[in-house]
C-alpha positions as CSV (number, residue, x, y, z in Angstrom):
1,X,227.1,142.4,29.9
2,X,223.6,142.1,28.5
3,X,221.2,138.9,28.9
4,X,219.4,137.5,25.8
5,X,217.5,134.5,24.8
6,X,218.5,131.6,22.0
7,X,215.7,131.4,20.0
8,X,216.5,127.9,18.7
9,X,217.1,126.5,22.5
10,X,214.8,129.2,24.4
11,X,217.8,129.4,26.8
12,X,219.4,132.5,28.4
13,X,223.0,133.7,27.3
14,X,225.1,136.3,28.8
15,X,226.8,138.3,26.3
16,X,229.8,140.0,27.0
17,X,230.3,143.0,25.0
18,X,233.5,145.4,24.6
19,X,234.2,148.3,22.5
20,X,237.3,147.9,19.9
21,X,238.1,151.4,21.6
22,X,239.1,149.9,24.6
23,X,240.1,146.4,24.3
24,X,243.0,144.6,22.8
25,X,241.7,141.7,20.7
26,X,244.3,139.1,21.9
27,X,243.6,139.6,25.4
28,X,239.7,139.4,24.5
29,X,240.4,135.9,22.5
30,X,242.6,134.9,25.1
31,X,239.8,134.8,28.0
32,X,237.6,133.1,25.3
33,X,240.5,130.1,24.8
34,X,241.1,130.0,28.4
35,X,237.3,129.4,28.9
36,X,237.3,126.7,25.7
37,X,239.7,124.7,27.9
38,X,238.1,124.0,31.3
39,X,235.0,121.8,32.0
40,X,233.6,122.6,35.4
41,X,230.1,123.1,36.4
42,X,231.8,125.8,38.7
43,X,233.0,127.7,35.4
44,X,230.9,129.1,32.7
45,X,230.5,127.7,29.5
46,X,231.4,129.7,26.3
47,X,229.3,128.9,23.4
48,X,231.3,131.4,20.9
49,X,233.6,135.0,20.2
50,X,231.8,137.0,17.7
51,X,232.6,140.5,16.5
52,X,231.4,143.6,14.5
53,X,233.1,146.9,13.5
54,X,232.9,148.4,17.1
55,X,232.3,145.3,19.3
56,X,233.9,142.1,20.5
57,X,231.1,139.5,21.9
58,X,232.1,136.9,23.9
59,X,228.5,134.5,24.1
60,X,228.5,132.4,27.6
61,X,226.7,130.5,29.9
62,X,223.9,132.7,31.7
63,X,224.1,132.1,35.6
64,X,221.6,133.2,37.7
65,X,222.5,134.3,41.2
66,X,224.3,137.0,42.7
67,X,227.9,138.1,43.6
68,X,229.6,137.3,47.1
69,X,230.8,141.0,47.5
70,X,226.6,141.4,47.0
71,X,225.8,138.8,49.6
72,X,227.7,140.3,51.9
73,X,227.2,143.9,51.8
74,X,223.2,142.9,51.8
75,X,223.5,140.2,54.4
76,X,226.2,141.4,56.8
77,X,229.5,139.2,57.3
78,X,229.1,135.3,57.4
79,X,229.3,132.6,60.1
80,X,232.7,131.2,60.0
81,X,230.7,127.7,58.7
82,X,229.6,129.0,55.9
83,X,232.4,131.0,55.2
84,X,234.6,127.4,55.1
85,X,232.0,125.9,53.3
86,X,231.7,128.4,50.8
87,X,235.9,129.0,51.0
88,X,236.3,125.0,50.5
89,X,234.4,125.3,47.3
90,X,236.5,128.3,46.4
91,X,239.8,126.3,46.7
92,X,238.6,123.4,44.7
93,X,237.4,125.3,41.4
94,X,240.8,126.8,41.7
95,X,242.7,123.5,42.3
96,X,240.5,122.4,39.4
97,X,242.2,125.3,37.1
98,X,245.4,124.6,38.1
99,X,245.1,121.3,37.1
100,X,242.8,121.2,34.1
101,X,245.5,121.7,31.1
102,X,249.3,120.8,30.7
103,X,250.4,123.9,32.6
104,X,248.2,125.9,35.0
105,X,246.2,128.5,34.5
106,X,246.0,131.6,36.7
107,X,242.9,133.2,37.6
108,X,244.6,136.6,39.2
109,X,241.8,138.5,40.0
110,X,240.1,136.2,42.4
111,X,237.8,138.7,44.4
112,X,234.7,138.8,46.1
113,X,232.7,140.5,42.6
114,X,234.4,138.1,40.8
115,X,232.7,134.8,42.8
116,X,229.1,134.4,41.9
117,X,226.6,132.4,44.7
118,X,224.0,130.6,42.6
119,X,221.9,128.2,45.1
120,X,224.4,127.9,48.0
121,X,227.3,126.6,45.0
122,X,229.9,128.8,44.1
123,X,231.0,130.0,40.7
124,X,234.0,131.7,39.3
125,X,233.4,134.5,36.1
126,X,235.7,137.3,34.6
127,X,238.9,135.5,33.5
128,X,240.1,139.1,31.7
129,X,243.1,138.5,34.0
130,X,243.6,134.7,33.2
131,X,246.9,133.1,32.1
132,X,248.3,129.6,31.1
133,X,251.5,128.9,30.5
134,X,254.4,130.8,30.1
135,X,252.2,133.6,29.8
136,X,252.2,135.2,33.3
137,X,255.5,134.3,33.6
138,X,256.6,136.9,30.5
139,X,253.7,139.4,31.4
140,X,254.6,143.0,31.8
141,X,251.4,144.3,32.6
142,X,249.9,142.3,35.8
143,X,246.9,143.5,37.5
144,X,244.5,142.6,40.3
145,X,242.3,144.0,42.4
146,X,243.5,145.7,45.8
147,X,243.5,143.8,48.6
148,X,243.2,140.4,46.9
149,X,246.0,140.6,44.8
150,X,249.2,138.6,45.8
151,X,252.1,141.1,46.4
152,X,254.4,139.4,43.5
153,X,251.3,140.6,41.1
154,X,253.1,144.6,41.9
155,X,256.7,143.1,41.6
156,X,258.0,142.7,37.9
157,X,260.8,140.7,38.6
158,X,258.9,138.0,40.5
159,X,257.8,134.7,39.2
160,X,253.8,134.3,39.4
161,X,252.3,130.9,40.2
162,X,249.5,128.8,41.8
163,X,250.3,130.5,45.1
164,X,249.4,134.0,44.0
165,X,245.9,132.7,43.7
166,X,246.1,131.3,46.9
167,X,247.0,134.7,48.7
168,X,243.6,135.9,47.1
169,X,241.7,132.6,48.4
170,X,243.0,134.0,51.7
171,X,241.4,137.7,51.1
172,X,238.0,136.5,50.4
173,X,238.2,134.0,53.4
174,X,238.7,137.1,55.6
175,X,236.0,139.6,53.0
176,X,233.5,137.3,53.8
177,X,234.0,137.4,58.0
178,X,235.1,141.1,58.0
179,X,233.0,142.5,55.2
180,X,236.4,144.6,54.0
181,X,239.2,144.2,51.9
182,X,241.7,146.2,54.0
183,X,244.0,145.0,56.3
184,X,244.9,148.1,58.1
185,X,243.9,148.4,62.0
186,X,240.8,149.7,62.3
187,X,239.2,146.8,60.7
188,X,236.0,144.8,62.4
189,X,236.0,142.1,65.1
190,X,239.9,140.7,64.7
191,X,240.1,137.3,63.4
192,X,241.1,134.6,65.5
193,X,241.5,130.9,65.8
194,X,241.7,127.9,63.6
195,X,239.7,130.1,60.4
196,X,242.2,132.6,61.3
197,X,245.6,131.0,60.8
198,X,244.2,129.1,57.6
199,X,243.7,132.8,56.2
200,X,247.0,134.1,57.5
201,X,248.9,130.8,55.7
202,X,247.6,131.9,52.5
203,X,248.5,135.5,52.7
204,X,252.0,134.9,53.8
205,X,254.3,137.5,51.9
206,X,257.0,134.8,51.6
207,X,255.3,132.6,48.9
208,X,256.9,129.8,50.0
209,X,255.4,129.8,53.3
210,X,251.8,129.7,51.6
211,X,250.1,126.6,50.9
212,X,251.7,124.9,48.4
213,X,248.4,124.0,46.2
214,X,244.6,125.2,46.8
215,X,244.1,121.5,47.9
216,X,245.5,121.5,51.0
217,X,243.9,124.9,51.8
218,X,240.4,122.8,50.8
219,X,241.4,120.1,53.0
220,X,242.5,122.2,56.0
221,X,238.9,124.2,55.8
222,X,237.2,120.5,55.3
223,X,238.8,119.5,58.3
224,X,238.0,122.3,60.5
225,X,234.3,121.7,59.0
226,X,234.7,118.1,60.1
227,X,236.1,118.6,63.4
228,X,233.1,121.3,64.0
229,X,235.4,124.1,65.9
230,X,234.3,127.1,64.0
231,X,232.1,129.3,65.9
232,X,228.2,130.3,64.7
233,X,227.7,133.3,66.2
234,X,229.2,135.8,64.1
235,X,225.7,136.5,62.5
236,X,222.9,133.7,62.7
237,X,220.0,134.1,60.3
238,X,217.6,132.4,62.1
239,X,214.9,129.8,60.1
240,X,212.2,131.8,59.2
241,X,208.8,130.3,57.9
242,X,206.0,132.2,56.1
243,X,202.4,130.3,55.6
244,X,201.3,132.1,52.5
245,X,197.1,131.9,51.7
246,X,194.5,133.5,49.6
247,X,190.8,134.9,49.9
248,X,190.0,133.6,46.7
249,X,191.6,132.3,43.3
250,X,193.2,135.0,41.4
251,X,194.0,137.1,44.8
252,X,197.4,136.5,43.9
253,X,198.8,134.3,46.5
254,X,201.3,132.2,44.6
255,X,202.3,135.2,42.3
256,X,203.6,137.0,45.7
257,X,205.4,134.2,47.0
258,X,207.3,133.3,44.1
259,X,207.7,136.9,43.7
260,X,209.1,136.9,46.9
261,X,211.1,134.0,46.6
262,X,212.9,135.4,44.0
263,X,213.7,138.6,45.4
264,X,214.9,137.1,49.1
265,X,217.5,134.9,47.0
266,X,219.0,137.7,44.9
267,X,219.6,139.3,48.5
268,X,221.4,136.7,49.2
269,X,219.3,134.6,51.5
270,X,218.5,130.5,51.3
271,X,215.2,130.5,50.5
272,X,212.8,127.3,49.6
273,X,209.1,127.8,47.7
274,X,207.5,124.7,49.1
275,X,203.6,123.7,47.2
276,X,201.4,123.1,49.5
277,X,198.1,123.2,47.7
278,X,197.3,121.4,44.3
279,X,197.1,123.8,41.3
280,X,200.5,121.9,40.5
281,X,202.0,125.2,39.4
282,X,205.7,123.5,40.2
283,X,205.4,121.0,38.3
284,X,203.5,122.6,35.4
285,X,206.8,125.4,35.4
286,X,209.6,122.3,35.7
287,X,207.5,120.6,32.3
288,X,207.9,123.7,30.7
289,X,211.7,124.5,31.8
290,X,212.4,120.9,31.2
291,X,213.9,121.0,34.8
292,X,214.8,117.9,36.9
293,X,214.7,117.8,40.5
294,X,217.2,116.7,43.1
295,X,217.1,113.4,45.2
296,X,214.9,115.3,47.7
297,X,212.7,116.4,44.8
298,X,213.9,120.2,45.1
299,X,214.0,122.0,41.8
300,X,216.2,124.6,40.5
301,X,214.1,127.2,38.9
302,X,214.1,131.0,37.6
303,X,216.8,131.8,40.5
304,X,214.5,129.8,42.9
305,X,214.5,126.9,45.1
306,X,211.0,125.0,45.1
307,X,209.3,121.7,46.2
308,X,206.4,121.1,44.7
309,X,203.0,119.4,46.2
310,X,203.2,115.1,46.0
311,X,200.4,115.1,47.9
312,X,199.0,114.3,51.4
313,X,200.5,110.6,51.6
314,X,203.6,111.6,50.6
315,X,206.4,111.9,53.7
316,X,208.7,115.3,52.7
317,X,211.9,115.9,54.0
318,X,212.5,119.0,56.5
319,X,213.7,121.7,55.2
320,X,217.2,122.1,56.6
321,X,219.8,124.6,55.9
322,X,217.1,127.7,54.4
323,X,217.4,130.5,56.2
324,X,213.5,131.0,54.8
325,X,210.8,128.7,53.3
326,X,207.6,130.3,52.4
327,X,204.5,127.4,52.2
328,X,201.9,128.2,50.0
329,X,198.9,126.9,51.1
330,X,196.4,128.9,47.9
331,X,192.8,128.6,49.4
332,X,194.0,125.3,52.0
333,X,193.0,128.0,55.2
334,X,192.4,124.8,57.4
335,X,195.8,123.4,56.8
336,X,197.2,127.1,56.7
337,X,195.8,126.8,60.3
338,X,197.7,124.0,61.2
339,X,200.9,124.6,59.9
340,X,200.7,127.8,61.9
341,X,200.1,125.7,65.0
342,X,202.8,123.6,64.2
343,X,205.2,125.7,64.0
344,X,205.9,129.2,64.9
345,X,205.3,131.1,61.6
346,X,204.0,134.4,60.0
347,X,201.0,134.6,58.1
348,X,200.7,136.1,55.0
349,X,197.6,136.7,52.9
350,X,196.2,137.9,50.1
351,X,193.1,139.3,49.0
352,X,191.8,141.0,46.2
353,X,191.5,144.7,46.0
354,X,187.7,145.3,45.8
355,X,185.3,146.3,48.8
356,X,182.9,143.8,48.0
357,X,185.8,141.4,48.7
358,X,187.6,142.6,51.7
359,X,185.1,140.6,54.0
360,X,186.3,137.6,52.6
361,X,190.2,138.9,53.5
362,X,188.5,138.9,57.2
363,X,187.4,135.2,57.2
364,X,191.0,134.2,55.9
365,X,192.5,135.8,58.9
366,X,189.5,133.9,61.2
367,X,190.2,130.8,59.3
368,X,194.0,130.3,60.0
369,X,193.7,131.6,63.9
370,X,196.4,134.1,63.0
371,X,196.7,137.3,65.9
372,X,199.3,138.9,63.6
373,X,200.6,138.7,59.9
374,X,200.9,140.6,56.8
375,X,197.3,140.9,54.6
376,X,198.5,142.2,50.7
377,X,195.6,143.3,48.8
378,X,196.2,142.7,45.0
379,X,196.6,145.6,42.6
380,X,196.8,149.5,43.7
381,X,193.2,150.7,44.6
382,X,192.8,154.5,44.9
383,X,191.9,155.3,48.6
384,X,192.7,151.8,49.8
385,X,194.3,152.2,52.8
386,X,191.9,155.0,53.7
387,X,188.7,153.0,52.7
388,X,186.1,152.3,55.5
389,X,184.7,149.6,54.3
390,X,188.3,148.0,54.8
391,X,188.1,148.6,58.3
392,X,184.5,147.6,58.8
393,X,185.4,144.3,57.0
394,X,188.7,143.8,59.3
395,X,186.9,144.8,62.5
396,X,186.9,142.5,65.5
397,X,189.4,140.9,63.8
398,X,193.5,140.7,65.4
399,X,194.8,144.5,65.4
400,X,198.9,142.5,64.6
401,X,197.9,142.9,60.8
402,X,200.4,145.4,58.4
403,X,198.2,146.1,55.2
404,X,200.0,146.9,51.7
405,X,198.5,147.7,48.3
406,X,200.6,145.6,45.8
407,X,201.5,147.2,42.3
408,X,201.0,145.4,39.1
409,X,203.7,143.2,38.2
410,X,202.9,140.4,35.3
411,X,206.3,138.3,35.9
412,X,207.3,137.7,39.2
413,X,210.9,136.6,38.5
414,X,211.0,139.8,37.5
415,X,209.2,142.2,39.3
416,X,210.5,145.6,37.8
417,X,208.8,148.5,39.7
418,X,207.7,145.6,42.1
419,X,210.8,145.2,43.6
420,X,210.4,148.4,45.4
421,X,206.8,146.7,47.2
422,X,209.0,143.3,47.7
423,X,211.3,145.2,49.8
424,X,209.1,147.2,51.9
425,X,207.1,143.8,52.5
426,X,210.6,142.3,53.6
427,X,211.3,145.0,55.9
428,X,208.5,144.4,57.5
429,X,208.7,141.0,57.6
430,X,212.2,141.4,59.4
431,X,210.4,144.0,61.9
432,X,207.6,141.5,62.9
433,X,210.5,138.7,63.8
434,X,212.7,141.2,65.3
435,X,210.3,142.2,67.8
436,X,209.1,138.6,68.3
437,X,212.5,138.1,69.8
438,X,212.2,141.3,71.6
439,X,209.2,139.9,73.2
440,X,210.4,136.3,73.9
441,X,213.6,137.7,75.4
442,X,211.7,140.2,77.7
443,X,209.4,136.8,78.6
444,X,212.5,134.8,79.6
């Protein structure tokens, strides 16, 4: 798959690419017809099948996000809300395919790689597998992928139908609480309760004891979500808030935490970039990007959630359902301050990475009436960490501070050999909270 740029529209396209070597071109055209057919802001669009003398290209929609097999295996299994909420919207894009055209069309290889997560919305890709019609009826090849795949898919004399996608609806339901596609004992915590029997109903063996369409699965998950009996606990992600502020313009601050935005939601998390200072840098990026915001005036940009400032009269929503939202406050210490003593938070600053400057990183810290935090000095400096003057500057100041040098990155949607210093800063950010619970527990 590569990613590249329409001149014309300055938009991203994903381009699919196969070698002639390896790919039969009616089973390549067929995904691209199946595609032309269905509508769905849950399904990418494709904009065109071109070819050379080595290479099929199928030109789509570019969706920016990450898998459900990657949100997992980075985040650890889900709660089982989320799970139905995510497994709801699973079920209707599929309903949705089964209903779109005359006859219904098959996905058949419904599996956790397969489902992408882009801003808490599910989307379907890779229809390879795809049929419609009387096609998967008269197949003789018929794959899927183990462990999602219904068990008529191994049987040549059986009839496929809607049902053998809802056996794999079943298989991610139980990927995302389990983290595993097997079903053999051995297997984590055992599934039980009202999420569990939904699952087993959709992986019956006897088709006909299945769900009959993905709908009722949907509403069966919609009404366990409605009734509010799934349990929480399976792995809570607490609400995490970072007050972000600089030493001085240019120190970097709002670079890091879009930087930083950006890398938390291609891990998987829910993560919000909220303004809170006035260089109007949302706004400025949304003109550019021609973006619109939502009814809470949340925009949808470079793989990022963000609210920009609307200034100090202006009442803003809370903002529920993130499991992080990083404030940046740019050179507002004073209301840095506040927000800290609002609400528990951890303080991140910046400062630029010069020793005739680092006295100024100590005033930010005095400023906001942080004891502990993160303090990122901009740009490698030789000796940095070992530099006395750094210590002289910081001294008398809260010993809870973690130091890093940051590297030079110019795009932070796209960090490159940043992403390396946006994980260790992560990791450390998960220590700090870690033993903040630690603590709070050992008060109680």
């Amino acid at each position: 798959m590569w990613l590249a740029v329409h001149i014309g529209l300055e938009e991203y396209r994903a381009i699919k690419c196969v070698p002639k070597t390896c790919a039969d071109y009616e089973t390549f055209r067929r995904e691209a017809l199946i595609l032309k057919e269905l509508r769905h802001p849950g399904i990418p669009l494709v904009y065109d099948l071109e070819e050379d003398e080595a290479h099929f290209y199928l030109i789509e929609e570019y969706l920016e996000g990450h898998s459900l097999y990657a949100l997992v295996k980075n985040r650890g299994t889900l709660q089982e809300a989320e799970a139905a909420r995510y497994g709801a919207q699973i079920c209707s894009l599929v309903e949705y395919m089964h209903s779109a055209c005359e006859t219904p069309i098959l996905h058949l290889d419904l599996q956790p790689n397969n489902l992408m997560i882009c801003g808490g919305t599910v989307r379907i890709i890779d229809f390879d597998h795809a049929s419609m019609g009387r096609a998967f009826m008269d197949c003789r090849k018929r794959y899927g992928t183990v462990g999602c795949a219904a068990p008529e898919q191994y049987d040549f004399d059986r009839v496929l139908d809607q049902r053998t996608d809802i056996y794999a609806i079943g298989a991610v339901l139980r990927f995302m609480l389990q983290g595993t596609l097997r079903s053999e004992a051995g297997t984590p915590t055992p599934l039980a309760g009202p999420i569990a029997d939904i699952i087993s109903k959709c992986m019956e063996t006897d088709m006909d004891k299945r769900y009959a369409a993905a709908g009722e699965a949907a509403e069966a998950l919609r009404r366990l979500l409605d009734r509010k009996e799934l349990g929480t606990g399976r792995r809570k992600t607490p609400s995490l808030t970072l007050v972000f502020a600089g030493s001085r313009s240019g120190s970097g601050t709002t670079h890091l935490a879009f930087a930083l935005c950006r890398y938390l939601d291609s891990q998987g998390y829910q993560v919000l970039y909220e303004e809170h200072n006035r260089t109007m840098a949302v706004r400025t990026m949304a003109g550019l990007l021609k973006a619109r915001g939502s009814e809470s005036g949340i925009y949808r940009m470079k793989g990022c959630w963000m609210r920009p400032w609307y200034g100090p009269a202006a009442s803003m929503e809370p903002a529920d359902g993130y499991a992080v939202v990083l404030k940046d406050f740019g050179l507002e210490w004073q209301e840095a301050g506040k927000a800290m003593a609002e609400k528990p938070s951890l303080f991140i600053g910046t400062a630029a990475a010069s020793p005739w400057e680092a006295g100024q990183a100590g005033r930010l810290v005095e400023a906001v009436g942080s004891r502990e935090g993160i303090l990122i000095f901009r740009h490698e400096a030789e000796g940095l960490k070992r530099g006395p003057w750094l210590k002289r500057a910081l001294s008398g100041r809260p010993r809870g501070f973690c130091i890093f040098c940051s590297p030079e990155y110019r795009d932070p949607f796209h960090p490159g050999r940043g992403e390396d210093f946006l994980k260790a800063v992560w990791n450390r950010i998960e220590e700090k909270v870690r033993s903040r619970g630690a603590e709070g527990e050992a008060g109680g």
